[in-house]
ZAMARGU-4260 file (C-alpha; in steps of 0.2 Angstrom, whole numbers, plus 5000, padded with zeros to 4 digits):
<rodrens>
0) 5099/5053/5115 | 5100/5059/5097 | 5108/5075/5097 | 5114/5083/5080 | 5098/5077/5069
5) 5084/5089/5070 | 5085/5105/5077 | 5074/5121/5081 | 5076/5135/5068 | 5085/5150/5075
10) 5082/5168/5069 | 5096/5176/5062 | 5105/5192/5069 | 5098/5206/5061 | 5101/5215/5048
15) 5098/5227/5033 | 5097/5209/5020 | 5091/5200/5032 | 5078/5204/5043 | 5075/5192/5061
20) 5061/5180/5060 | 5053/5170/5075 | 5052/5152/5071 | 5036/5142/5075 | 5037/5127/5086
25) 5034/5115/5071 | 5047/5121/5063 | 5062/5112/5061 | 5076/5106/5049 | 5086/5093/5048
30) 5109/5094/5048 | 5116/5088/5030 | 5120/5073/5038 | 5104/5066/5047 | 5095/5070/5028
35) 5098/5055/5017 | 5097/5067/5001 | 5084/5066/4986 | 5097/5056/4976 | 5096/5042/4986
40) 5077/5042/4986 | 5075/5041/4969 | 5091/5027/4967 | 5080/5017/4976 | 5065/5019/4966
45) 5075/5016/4951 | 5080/5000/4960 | 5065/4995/4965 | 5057/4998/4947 | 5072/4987/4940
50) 5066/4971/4948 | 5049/4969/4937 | 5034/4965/4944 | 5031/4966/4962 | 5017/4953/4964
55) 5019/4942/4982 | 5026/4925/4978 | 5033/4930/4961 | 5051/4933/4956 | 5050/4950/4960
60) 5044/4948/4978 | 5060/4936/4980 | 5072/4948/4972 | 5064/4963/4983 | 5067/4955/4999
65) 5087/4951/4995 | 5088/4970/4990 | 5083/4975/5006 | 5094/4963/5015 | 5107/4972/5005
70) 5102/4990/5009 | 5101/4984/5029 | 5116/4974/5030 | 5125/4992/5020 | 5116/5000/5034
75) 5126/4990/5045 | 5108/4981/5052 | 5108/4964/5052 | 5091/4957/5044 | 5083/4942/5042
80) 5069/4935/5031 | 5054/4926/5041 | 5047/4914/5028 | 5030/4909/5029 | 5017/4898/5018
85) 5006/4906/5004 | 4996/4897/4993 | 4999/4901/4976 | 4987/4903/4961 | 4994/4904/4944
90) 4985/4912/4931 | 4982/4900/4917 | 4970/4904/4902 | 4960/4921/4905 | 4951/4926/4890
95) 4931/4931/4885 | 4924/4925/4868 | 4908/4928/4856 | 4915/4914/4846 | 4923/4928/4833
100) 4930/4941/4845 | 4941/4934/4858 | 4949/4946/4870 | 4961/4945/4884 | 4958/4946/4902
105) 4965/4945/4919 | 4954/4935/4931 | 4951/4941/4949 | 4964/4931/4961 | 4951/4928/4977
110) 4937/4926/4963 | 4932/4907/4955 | 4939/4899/4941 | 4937/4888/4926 | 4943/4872/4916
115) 4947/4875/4900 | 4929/4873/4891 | 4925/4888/4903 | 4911/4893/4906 | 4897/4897/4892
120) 4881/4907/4893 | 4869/4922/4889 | 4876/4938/4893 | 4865/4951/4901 | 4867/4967/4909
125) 4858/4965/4927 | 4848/4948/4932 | 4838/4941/4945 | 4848/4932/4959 | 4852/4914/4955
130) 4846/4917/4935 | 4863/4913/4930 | 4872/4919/4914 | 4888/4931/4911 | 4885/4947/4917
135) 4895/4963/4909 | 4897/4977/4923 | 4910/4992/4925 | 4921/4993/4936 | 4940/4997/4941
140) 4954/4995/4953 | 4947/5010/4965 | 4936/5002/4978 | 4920/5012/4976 | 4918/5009/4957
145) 4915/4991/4961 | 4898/4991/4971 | 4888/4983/4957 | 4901/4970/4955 | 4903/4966/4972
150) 4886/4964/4975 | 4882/4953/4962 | 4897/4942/4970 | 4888/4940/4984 | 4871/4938/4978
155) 4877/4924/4967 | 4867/4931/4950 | 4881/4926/4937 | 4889/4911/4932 | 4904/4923/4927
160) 4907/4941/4927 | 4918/4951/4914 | 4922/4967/4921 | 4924/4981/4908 | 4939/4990/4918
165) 4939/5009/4917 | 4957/5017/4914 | 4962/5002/4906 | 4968/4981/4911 | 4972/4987/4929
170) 4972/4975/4942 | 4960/4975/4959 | 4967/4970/4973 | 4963/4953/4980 | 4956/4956/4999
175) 4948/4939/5001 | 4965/4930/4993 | 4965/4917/5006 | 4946/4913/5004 | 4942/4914/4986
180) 4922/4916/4982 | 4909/4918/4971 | 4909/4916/4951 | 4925/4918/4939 | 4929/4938/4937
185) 4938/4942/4923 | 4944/4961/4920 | 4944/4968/4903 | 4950/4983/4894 | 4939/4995/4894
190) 4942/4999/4876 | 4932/4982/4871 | 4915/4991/4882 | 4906/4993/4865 | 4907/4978/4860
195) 4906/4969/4877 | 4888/4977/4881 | 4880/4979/4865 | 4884/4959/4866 | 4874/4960/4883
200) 4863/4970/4879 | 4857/4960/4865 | 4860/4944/4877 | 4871/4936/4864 | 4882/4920/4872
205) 4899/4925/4879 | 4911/4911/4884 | 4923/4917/4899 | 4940/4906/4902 | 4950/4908/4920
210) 4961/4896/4922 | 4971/4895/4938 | 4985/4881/4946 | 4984/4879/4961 | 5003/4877/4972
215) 5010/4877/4988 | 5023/4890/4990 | 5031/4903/5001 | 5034/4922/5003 | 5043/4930/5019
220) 5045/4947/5030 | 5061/4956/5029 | 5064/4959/5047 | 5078/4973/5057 | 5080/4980/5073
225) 5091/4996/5078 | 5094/4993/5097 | 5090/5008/5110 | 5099/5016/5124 | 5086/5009/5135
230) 5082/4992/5133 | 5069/4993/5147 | 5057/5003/5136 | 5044/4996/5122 | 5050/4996/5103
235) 5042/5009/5090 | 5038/4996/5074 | 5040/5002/5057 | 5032/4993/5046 | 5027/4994/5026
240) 5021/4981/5013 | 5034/4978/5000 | 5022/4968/4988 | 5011/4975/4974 | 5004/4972/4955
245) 5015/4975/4944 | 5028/4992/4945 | 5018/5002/4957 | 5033/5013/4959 | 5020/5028/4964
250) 5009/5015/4976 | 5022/5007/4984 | 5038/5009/4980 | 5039/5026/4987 | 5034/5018/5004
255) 5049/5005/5003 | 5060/5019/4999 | 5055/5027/5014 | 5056/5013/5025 | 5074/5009/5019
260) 5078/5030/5022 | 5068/5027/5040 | 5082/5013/5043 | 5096/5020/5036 | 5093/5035/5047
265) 5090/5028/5064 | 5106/5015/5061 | 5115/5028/5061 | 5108/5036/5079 | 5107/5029/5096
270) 5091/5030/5098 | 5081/5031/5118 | 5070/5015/5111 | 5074/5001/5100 | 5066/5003/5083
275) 5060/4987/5074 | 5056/4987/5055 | 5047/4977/5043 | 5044/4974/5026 | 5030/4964/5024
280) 5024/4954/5011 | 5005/4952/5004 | 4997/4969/5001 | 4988/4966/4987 | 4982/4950/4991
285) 4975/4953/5011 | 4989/4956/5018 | 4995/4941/5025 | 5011/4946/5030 | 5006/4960/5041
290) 4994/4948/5048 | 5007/4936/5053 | 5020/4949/5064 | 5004/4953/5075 | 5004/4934/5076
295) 5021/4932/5082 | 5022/4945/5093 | 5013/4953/5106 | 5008/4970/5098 | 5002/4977/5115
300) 5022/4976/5119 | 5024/4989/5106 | 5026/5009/5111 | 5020/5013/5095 | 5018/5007/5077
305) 5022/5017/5060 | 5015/5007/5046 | 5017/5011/5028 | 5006/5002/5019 | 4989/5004/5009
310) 4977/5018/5010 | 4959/5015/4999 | 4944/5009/5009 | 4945/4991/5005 | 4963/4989/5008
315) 4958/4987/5029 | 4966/4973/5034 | 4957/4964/5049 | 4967/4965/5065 | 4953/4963/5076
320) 4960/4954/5094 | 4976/4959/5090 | 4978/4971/5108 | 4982/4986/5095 | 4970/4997/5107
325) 4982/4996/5120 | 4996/5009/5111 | 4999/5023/5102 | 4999/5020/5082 | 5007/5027/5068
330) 5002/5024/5049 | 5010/5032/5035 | 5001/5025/5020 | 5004/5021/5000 | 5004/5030/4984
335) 5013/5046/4997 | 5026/5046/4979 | 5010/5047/4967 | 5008/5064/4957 | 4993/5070/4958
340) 4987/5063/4974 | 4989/5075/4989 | 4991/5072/5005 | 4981/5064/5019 | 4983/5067/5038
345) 4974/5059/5051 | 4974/5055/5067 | 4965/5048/5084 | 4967/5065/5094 | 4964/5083/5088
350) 4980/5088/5096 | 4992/5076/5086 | 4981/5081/5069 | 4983/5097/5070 | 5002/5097/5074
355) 5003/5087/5056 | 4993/5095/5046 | 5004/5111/5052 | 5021/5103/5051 | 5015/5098/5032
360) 5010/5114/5027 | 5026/5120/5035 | 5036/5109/5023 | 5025/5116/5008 | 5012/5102/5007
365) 4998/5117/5005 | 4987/5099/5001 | 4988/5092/5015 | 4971/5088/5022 | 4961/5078/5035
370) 4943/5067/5034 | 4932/5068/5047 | 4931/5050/5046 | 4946/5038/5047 | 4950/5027/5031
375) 4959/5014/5024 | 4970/5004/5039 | 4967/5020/5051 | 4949/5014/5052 | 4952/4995/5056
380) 4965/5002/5068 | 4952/5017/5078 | 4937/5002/5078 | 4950/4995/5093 | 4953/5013/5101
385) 4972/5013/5096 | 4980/5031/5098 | 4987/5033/5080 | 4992/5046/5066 | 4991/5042/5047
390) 4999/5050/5032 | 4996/5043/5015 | 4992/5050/4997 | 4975/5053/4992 | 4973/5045/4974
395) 4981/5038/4964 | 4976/5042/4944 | 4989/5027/4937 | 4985/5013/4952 | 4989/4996/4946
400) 4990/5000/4928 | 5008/5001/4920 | 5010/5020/4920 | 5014/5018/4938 | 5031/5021/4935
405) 5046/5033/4942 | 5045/5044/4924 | 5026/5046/4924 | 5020/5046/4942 | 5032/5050/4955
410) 5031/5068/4963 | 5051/5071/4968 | 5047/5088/4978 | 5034/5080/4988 | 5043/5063/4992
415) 5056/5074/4999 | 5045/5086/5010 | 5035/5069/5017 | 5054/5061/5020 | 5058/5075/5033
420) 5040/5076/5042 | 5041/5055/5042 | 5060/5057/5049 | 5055/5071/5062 | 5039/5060/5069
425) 5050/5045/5071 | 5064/5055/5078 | 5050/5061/5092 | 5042/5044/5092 | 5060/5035/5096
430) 5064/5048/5110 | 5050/5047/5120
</rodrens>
């Protein structure tokens, strides 16, 4: 049993300054020494943001998953890194034309590609399915500003799509990464609209370039376990995704840095069930690393799951089959560090929502809110009847883009509150 690291708040002795109070039962507060302090929350942000670009299968996913190994092994937790295939697509030339004007782009990564003479045709605002042509559209890296794109994905009406991409070059995520379909999308900066639909409007030619090379490499899972008292008794699983475009220090780093809090914590403690955590690889690209630790191991033998990972509608990765309707599951979900972006509670009982929702406001998190319909990975995860509870950020104004960073977009105070309430659930969770 873990003994000194949360306790009931106790009412003072009375007296004139200081009048006695009866504590909820929500309330609680953690000893010094069971907190890992604010400092060490934002050192690993600032560590994280070090090491670049955070894209799966790039330098900064490699250099990511030695940190943790690091961090766990200081933890005293030996880790180890589960390497799997990913097939990697390198982008090569990504640019649209008039044959004056040529801009920059950055080409969908589960979208089609070009050679080099690209491709070359009429631009129009809207066609009839099969018509053909380079189509202009709006859209962005938020899931629901995309219908008009996505449909004409499907519907095959383009030779190519540019994609005028609000809040500027901010990149979409890449669900259908291992299956790429439809036409060549290239994102531009929305600052070059004007000129990209007056070109459609007047159905002017636009040549689009997406290059891609194609290679066979790897990226891994960065795996730990704390051992419980009671080794007859299911784990709890923590899991987040460590992969993301570019910084996303607001998106994603705030839910490595509270994975690595999570182990450093329960290292320390003794815990009535062993507590396995991973760091998985492929978020923005269909999460392939999740994918492949409900592969490897039966995720029915799991007490209980605690993800932190992605939170917008799309970001649902497909876990259908996998037995997760057979136990309780946790989710604590991205862009939790974002400014700006409230707090989301859910879960699969009325019981365990309202004791969050409670327990945040508590904390100070006034925000904190819950939909009557379950989003992002809680949705993929009800569909199979698991018992679950979700916490993730609402929004996130700077996704994707390069102001995603620990000076523009991370909310200190609330990191902090969400830390406690993430540590108290696991505490519970790991007890039971």
């Amino acid at each position: 049993m873990v003994r000194a690291a949360v306790s009931p708040k106790r009412s003072r002795a009375k007296s004139p300054e200081t009048p006695s109070k009866r504590p909820r039962d929500d309330e609680v507060e953690f000893t010094r020494e069971a907190l890992e302090p604010r400092r060490q929350l934002l050192a690993d942000l600032r560590r994280w943001e070090a090491l670049g670009d955070h894209r799966t299968d790039g330098a900064g996913d490699r250099a990511t998953a030695a940190w943790l190994v690091d961090e766990l092994a200081r933890a005293s937790l030996a880790a180890s890194v589960d390497e799997f295939p990913f097939p990697r697509r390198t982008p090569g030339v990504c640019s649209v034309s008039d044959g004056v004007k040529t801009v920059p782009g950055v080409a969908y990564a589960d979208g089609g590609d070009t050679d080099l003479r690209g491709v070359a045709a009429p631009a129009s605002l809207a066609a009839a399915p099969g018509a053909g042509g380079v189509g202009v559209l709006w859209g962005s890296p938020v899931e629901e500003d995309n219908d008009a794109v996505d449909a004409a994905r499907d519907a095959g009406t383009f030779d190519a799509i540019v994609v005028a991409t609000r809040g500027g070059l901010r990149l979409r995520d890449a669900e259908a990464y291992a299956e790429p379909y439809g036409p060549p999308v290239v994102q531009v900066d929305a600052k070059e609209s004007a000129w990209l639909f007056a070109t459609a409007k007047a159905g002017m030619r636009l040549e689009v370039k997406a290059t891609v090379r194609r290679d066979a490499s790897f990226t891994s899972n960065v795996v730990a376990t704390v051992p419980g008292a009671d080794a007859g008794l299911a784990p709890v699983v923590v899991a987040c995704e460590r992969t993301a475009w570019r910084a996303a220090t607001g998106e994603a780093g705030g839910a490595v840095a509270l994975w690595l809090a999570c182990a450093r914590f329960l290292a320390t403690a003794r815990p009535r069930r062993a507590v396995e955590f991973v760091a998985a690889a492929g978020r923005e690209v269909g999460h392939p690393g999740l994918a492949r630790r409900l592969d490897a191991r039966d995720a029915a033998a799991a007490h209980c799951w605690v993800l932190i990972g992605a939170a917008q509608e799309s970001e649902i990765p497909n876990f259908k089959g996998s037995d997760l309707g057979r136990f309780p599951l946790v989710l604590i979900g991205a862009d939790v560090a974002a400014k700006g972006s409230g707090v989301v509670w859910q879960a699969s009982t009325r019981k365990r929502r309202d004791a969050g929702l409670r327990a945040l406001r508590a904390l100070g998190q006034r925000d904190a809110a819950a939909p009557a319909e379950p989003r992002g990975e809680a949705a993929a995860f009800v569909d199979d009847g698991a018992s679950f509870v979700a916490l993730s950020g609402a929004a996130n104004g700077e996704l994707h883009g390069e102001g995603d960073t620990l000076a523009r977009n991370v909310d200190e105070a609330k990191l902090a509150r969400l830390h406690t309430m993430l540590l108290t659930t696991l505490l519970g969770l790991a007890e039971e």
